[in-house]
N, CA, C and O atoms as a DFTB+ gen file, in Angstrom:
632 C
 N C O
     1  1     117.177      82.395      91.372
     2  2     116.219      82.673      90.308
     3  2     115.050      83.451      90.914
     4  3     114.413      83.115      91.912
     5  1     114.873      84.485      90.203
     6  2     113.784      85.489      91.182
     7  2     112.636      85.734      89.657
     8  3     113.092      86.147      88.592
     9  1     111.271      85.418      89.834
    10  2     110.168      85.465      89.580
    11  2     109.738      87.302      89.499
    12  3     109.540      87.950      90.527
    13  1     109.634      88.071      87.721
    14  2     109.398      89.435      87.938
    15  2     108.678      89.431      87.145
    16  3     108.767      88.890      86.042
    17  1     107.524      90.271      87.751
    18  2     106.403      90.772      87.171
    19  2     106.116      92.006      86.949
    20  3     106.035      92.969      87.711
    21  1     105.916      91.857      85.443
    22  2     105.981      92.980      84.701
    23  2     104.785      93.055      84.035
    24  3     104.065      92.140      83.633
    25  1     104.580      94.871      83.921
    26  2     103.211      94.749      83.444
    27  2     103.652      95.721      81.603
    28  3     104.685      96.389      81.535
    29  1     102.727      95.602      80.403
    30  2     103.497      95.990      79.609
    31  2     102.058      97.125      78.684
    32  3     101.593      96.579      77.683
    33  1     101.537      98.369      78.991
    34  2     100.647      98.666      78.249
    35  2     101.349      99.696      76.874
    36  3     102.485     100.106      76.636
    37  1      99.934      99.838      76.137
    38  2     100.017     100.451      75.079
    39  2      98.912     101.459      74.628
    40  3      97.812     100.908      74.612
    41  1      98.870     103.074      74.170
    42  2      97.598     103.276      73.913
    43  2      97.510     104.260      72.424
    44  3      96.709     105.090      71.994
    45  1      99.020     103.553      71.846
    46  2      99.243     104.659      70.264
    47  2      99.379     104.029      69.122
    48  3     100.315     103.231      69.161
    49  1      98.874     104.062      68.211
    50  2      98.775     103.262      67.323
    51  2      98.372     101.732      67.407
    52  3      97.444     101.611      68.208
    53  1      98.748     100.548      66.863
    54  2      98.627      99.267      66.669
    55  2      98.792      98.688      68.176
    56  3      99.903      98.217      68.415
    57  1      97.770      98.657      69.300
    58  2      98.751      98.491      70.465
    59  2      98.835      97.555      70.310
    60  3      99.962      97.230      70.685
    61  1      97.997      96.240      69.719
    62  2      98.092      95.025      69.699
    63  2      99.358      94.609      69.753
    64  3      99.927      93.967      70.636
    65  1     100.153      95.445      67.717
    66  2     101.016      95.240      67.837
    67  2     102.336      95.559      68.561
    68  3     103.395      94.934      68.616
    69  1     101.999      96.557      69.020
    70  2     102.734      97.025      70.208
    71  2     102.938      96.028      71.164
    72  3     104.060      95.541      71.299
    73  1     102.322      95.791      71.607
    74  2     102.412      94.517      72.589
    75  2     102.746      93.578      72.134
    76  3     103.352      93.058      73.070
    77  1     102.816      92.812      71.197
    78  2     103.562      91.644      70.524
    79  2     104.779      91.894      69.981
    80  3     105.431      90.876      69.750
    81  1     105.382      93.107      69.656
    82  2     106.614      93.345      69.752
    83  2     107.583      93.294      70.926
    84  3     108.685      92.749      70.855
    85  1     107.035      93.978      72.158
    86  2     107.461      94.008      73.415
    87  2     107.559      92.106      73.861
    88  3     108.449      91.356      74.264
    89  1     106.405      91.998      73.579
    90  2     106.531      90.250      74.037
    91  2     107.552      89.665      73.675
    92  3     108.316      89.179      74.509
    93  1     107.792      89.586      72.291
    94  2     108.587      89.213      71.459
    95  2     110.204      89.588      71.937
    96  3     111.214      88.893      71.828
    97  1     110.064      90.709      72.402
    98  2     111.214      91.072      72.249
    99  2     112.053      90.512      74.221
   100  3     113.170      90.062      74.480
   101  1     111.217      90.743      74.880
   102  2     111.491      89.684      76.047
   103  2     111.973      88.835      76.221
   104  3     112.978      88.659      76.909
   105  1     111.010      87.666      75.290
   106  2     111.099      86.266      75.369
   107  2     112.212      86.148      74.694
   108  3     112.875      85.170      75.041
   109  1     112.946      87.186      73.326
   110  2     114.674      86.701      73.500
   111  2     115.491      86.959      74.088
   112  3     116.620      86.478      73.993
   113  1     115.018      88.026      75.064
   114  2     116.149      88.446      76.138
   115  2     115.715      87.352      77.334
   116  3     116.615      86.658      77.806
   117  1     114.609      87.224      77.731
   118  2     114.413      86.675      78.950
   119  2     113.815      85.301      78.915
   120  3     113.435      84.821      79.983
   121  1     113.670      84.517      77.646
   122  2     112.893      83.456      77.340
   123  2     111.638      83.313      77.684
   124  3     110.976      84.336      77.864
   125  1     111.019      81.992      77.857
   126  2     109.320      82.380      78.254
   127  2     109.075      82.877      79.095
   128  3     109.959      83.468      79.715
   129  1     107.890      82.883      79.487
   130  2     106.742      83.680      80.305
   131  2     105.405      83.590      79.904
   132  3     104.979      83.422      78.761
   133  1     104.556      83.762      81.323
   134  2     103.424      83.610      81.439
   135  2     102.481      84.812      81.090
   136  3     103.163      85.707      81.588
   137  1     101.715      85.256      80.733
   138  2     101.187      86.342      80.174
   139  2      99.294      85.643      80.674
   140  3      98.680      84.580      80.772
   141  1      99.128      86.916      80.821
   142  2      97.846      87.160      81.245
   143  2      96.896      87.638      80.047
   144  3      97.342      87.780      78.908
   145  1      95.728      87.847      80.337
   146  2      94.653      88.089      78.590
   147  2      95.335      89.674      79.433
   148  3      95.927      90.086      80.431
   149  1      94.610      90.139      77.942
   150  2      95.024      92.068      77.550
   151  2      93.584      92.559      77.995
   152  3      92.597      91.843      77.829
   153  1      93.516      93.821      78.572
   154  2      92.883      94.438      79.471
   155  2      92.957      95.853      79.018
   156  3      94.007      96.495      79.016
   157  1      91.673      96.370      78.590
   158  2      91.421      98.158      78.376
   159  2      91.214      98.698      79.672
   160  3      90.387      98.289      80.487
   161  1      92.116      99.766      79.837
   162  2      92.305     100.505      80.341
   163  2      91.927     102.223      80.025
   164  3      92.102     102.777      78.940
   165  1      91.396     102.841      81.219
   166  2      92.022     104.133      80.640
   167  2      93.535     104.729      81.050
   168  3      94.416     104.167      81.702
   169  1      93.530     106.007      80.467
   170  2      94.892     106.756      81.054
   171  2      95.043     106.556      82.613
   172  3      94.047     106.544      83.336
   173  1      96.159     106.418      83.043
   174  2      95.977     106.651      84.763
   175  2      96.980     107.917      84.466
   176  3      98.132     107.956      84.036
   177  1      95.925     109.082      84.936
   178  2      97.617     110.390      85.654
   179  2      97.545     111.309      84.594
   180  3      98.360     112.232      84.622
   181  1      96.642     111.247      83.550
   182  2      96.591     112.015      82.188
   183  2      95.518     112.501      81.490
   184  3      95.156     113.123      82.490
   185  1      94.736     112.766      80.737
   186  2      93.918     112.551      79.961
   187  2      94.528     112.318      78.690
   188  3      95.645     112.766      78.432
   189  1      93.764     111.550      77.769
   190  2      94.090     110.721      76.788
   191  2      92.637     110.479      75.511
   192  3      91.536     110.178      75.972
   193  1      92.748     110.590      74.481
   194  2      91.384     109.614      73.999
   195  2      91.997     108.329      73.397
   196  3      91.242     107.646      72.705
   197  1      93.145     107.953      73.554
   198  2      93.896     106.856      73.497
   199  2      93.224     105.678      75.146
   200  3      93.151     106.005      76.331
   201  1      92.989     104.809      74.706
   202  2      92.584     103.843      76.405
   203  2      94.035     102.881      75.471
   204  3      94.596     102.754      74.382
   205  1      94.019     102.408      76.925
   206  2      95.597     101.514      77.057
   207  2      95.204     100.143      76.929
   208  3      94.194      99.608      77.384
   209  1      96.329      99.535      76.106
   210  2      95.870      98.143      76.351
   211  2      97.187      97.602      77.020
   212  3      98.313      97.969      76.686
   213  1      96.851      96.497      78.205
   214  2      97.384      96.459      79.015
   215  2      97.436      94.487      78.955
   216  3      96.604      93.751      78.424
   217  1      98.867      94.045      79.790
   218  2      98.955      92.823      80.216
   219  2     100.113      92.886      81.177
   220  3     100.979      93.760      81.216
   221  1      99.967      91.576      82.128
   222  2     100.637      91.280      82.738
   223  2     101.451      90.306      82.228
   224  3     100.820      89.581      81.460
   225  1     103.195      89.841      82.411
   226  2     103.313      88.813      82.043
   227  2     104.617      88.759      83.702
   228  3     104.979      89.603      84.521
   229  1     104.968      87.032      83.435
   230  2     105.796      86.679      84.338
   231  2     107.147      86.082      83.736
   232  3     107.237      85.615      82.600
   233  1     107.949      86.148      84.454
   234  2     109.296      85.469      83.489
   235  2     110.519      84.826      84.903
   236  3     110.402      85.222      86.063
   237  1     111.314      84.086      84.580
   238  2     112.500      83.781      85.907
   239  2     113.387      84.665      85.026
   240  3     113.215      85.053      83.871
   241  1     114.332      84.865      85.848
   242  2     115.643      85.688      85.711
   243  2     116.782      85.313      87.332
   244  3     116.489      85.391      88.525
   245  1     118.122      84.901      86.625
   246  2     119.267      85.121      87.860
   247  2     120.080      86.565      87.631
   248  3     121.125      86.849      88.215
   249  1     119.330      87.502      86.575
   250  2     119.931      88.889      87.004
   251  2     119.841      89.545      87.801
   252  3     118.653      89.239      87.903
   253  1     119.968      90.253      88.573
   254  2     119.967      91.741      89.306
   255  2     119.075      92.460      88.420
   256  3     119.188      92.710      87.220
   257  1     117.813      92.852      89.574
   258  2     116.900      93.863      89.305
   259  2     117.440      94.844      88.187
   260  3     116.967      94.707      87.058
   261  1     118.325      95.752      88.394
   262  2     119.025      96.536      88.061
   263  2     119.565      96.315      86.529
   264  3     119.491      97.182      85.658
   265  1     120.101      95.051      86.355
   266  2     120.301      94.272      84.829
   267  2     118.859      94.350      84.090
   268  3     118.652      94.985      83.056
   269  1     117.966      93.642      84.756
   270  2     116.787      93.565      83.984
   271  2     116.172      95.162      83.670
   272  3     116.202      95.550      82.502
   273  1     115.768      95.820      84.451
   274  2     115.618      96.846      84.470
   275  2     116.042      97.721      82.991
   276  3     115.270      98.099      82.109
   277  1     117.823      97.919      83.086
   278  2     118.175      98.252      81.925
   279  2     117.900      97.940      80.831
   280  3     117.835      98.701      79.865
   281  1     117.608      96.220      80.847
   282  2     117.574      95.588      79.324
   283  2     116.038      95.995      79.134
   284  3     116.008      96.510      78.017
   285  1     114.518      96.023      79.771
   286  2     113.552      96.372      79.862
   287  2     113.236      97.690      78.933
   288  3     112.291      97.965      78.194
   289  1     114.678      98.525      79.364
   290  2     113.859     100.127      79.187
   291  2     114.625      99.757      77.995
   292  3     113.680      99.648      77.214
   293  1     115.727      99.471      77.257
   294  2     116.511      99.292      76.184
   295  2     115.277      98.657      75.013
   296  3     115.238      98.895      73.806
   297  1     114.498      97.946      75.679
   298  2     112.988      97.208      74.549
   299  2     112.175      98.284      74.588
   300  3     111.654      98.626      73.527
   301  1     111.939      98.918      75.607
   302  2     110.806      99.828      75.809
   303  2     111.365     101.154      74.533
   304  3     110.755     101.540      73.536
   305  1     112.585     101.548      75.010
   306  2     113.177     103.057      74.344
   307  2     113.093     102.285      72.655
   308  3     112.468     103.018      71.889
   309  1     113.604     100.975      71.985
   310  2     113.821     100.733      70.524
   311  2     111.968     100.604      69.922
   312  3     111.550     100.458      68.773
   313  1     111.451     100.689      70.807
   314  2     110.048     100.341      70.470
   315  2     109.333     101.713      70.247
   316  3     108.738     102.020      69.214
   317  1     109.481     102.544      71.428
   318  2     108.990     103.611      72.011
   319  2     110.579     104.824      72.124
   320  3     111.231     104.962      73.159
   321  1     110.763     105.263      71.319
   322  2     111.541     105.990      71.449
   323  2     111.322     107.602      71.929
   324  3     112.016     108.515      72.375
   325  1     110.125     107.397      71.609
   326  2     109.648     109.253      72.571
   327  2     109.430     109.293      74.201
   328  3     108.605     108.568      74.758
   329  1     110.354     110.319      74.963
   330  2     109.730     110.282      76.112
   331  2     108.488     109.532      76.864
   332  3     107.471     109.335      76.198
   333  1     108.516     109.258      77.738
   334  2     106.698     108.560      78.306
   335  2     106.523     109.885      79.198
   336  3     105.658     109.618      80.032
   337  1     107.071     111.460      79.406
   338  2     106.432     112.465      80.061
   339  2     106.411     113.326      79.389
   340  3     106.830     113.126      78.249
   341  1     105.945     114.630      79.727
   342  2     105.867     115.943      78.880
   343  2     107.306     116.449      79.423
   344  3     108.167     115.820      80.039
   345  1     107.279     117.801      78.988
   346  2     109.040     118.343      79.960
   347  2     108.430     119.055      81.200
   348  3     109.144     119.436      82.128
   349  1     107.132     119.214      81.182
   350  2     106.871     119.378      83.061
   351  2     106.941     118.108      83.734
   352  3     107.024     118.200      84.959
   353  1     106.925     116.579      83.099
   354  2     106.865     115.656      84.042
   355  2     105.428     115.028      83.968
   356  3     105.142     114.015      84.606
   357  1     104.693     115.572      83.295
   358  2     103.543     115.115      83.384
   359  2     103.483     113.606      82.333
   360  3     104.268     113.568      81.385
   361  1     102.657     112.576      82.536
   362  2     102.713     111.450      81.578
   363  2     101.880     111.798      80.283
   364  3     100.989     112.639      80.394
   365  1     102.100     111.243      79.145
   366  2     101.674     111.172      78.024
   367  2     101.510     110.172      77.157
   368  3     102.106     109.152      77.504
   369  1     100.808     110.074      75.967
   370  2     100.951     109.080      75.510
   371  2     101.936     107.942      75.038
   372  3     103.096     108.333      74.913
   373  1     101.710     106.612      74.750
   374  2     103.215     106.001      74.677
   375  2     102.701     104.831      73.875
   376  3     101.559     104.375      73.921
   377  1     103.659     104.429      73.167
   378  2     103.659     103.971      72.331
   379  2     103.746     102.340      72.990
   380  3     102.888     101.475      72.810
   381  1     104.815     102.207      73.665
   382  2     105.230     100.837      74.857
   383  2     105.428     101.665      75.953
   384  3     105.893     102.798      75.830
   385  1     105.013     101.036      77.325
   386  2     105.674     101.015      78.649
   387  2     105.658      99.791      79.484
   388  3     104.670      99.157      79.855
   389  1     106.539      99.629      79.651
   390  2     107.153      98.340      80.672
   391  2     107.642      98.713      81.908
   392  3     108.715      99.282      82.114
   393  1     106.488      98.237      83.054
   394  2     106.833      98.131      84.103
   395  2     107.431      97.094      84.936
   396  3     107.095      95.927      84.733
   397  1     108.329      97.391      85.907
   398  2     108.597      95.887      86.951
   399  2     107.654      96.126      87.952
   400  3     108.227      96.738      88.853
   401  1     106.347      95.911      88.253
   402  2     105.608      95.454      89.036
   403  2     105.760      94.810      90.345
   404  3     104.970      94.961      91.277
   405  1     106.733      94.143      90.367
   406  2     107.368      93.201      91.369
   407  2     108.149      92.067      91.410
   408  3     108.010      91.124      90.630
   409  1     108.860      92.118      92.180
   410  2     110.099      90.790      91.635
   411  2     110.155      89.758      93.434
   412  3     110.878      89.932      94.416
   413  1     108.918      88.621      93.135
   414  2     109.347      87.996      94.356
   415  2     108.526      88.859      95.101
   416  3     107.560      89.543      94.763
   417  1     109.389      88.613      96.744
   418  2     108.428      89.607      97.270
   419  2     109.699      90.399      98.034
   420  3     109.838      90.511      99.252
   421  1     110.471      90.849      97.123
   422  2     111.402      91.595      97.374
   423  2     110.883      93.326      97.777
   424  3     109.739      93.778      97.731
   425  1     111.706      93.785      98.028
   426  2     111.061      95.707      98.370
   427  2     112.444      96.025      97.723
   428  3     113.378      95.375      98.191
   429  1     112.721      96.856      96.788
   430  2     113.755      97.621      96.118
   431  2     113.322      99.541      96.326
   432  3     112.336     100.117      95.866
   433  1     114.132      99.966      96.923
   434  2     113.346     101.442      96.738
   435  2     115.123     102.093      96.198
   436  3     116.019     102.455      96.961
   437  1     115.150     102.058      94.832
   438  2     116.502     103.050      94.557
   439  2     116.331     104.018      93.769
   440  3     115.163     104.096      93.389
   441  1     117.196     105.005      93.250
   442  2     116.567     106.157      92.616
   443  2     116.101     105.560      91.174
   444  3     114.962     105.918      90.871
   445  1     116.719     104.765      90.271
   446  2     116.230     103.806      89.307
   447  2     114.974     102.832      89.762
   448  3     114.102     103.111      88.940
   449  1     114.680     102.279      90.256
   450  2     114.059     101.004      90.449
   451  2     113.008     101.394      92.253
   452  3     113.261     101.919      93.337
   453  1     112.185     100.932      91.781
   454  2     111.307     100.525      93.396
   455  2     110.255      99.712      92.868
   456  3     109.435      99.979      91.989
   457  1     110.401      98.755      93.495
   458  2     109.824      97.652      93.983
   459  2     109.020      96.965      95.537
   460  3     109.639      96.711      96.570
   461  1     107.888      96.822      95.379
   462  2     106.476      96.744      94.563
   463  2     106.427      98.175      93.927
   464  3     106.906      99.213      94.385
   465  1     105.588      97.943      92.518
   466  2     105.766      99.361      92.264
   467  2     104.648     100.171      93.435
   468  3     103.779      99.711      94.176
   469  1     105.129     101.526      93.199
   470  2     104.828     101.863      94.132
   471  2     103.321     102.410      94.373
   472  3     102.789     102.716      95.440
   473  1     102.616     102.451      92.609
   474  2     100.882     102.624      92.675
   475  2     100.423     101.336      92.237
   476  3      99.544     101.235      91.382
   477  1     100.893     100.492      92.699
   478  2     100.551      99.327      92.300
   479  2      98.925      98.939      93.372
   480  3      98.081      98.143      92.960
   481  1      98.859      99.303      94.032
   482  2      97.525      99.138      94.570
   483  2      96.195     100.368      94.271
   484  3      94.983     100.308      94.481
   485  1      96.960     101.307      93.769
   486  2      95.991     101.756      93.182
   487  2      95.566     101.639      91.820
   488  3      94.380     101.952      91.712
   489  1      96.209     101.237      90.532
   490  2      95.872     100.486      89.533
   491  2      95.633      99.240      89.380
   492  3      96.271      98.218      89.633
   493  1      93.906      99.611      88.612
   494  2      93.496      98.493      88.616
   495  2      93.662      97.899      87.413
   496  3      92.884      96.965      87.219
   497  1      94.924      98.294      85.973
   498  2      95.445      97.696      85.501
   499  2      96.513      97.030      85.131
   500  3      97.008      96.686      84.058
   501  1      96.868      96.873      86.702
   502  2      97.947      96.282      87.200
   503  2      97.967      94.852      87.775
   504  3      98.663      93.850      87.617
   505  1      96.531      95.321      88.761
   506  2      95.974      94.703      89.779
   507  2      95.185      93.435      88.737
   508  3      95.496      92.253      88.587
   509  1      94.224      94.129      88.216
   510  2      93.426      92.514      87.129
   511  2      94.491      91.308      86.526
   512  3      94.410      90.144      86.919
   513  1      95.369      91.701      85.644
   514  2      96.234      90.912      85.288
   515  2      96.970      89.988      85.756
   516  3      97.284      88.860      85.374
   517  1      97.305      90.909      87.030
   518  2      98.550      90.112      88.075
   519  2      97.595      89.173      89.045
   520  3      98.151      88.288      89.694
   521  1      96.345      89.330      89.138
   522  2      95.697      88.190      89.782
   523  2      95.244      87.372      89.104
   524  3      94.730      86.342      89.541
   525  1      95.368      87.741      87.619
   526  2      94.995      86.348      86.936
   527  2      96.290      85.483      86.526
   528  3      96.219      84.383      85.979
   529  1      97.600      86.206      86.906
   530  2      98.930      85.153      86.735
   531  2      99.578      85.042      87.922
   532  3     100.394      84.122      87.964
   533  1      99.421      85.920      89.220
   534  2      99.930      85.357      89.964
   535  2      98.645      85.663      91.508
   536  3      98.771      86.392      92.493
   537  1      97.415      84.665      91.055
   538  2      96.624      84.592      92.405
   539  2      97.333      84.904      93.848
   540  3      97.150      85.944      94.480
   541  1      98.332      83.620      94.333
   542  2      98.869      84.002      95.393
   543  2     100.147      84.985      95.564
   544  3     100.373      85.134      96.765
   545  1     100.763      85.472      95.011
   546  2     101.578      86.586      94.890
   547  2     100.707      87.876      96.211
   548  3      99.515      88.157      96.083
   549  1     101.459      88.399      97.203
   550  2     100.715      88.934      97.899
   551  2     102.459      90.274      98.411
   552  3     103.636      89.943      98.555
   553  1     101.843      91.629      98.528
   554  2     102.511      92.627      98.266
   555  2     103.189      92.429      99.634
   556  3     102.592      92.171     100.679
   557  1     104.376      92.569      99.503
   558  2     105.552      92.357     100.173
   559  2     105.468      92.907     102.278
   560  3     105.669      92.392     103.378
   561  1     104.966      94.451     101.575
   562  2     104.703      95.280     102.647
   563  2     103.401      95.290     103.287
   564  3     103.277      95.240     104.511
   565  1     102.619      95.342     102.634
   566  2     100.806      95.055     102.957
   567  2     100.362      93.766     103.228
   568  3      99.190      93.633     103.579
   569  1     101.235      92.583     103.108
   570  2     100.745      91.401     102.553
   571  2      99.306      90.936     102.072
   572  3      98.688      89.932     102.425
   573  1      99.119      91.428     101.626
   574  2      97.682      91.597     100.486
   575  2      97.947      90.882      98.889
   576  3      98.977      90.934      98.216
   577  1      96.751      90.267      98.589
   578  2      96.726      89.386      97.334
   579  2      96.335      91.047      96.358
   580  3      95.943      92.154      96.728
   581  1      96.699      90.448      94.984
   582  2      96.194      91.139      94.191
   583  2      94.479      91.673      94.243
   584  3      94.040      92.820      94.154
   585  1      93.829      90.528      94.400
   586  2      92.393      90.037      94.500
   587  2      92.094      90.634      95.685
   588  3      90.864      90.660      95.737
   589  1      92.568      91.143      96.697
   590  2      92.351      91.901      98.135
   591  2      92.606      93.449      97.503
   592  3      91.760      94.306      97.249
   593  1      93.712      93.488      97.381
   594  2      93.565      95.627      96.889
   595  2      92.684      95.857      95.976
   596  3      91.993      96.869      96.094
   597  1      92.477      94.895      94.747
   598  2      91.217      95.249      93.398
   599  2      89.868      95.780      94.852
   600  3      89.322      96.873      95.004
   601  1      89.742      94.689      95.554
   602  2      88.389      94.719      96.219
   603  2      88.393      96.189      97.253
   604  3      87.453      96.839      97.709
   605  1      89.607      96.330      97.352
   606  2      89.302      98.072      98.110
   607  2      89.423      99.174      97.307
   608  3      89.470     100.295      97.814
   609  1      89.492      98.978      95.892
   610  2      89.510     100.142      94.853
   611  2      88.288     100.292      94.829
   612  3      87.496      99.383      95.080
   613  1      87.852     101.881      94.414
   614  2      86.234     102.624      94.054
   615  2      86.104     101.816      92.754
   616  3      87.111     101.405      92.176
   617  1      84.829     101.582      92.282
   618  2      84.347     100.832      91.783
   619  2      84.713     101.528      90.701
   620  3      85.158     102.645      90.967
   621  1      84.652     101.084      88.959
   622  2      84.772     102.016      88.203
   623  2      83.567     103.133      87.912
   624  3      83.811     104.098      87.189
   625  1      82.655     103.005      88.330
   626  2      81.532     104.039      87.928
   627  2      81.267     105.008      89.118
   628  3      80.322     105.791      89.205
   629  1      82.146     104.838      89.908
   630  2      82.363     105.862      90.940
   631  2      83.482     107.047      90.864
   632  3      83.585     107.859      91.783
């Protein structure tokens, strides 16, 4: 049973409800989970006048990364059915995105999947959430708490 943390934002329309669909739609694929309060964000990687609303949640699973993964983007795509890039690649707005954040303190690097994600220390709406559901959770490769990388990010008014 492997412990994955996923982070789930929104910044188009109803994100609220956006996010309570995605929840919803988890907890029948993956049953409960722990969920963190929701967190404004801005765009990371874009400009936007959309700000994101953002949570962390936690769940067990005996699938393969790779299983979850699929069933993830399968909630993400029926929710969010438009691309999450432009056709240069660039990110854009989105309706749902669901990340795997981290599973355990596993390292996955495949052309699908990498694990810890891999800007996970530089978002800090990644970083707030996941230290308010998983304090001791500490990054696989860095061994660093959530609560340790927030504290080496530029402040936001910098």
């Amino acid at each position: 049973m492997s412990v994955y943390i996923i982070n789930i934002g929104s910044n188009v329309g109803d994100r609220r409800l956006n996010l309570s669909r995605a929840m919803s739609a988890i907890n029948r694929e993956f049953g409960s989970f722990e969920m963190s309060h929701a967190l404004v964000s801005d765009p990371w990687g874009f400009e936007s006048q959309g700000k994101f609303l953002n949570v962390c949640i936690l769940f067990n699973s005996d699938e393969q990364p790779e299983e979850v993964l699929e069933r993830l983007q399968a909630i993400e795509k029926k929710i969010s059915p438009e691309p999450h890039r432009t056709p240069t690649g660039e990110y854009k707005d989105r309706v749902i995105d669901i990340d795997i954040v981290a599973i355990d303190d596993k390292v996955i690097e495949t052309e699908k999947l990498k694990v810890p994600h891999p800007h996970l220390a530089q978002r800090r709406f990644f970083l707030e959430p996941l230290e308010e559901v998983a304090p001791g959770w500490r990054h696989p490769l860095t061994g660093k708490t959530a609560s340790e990388m927030l504290a080496e990010l530029p402040s936001e008014d910098e």
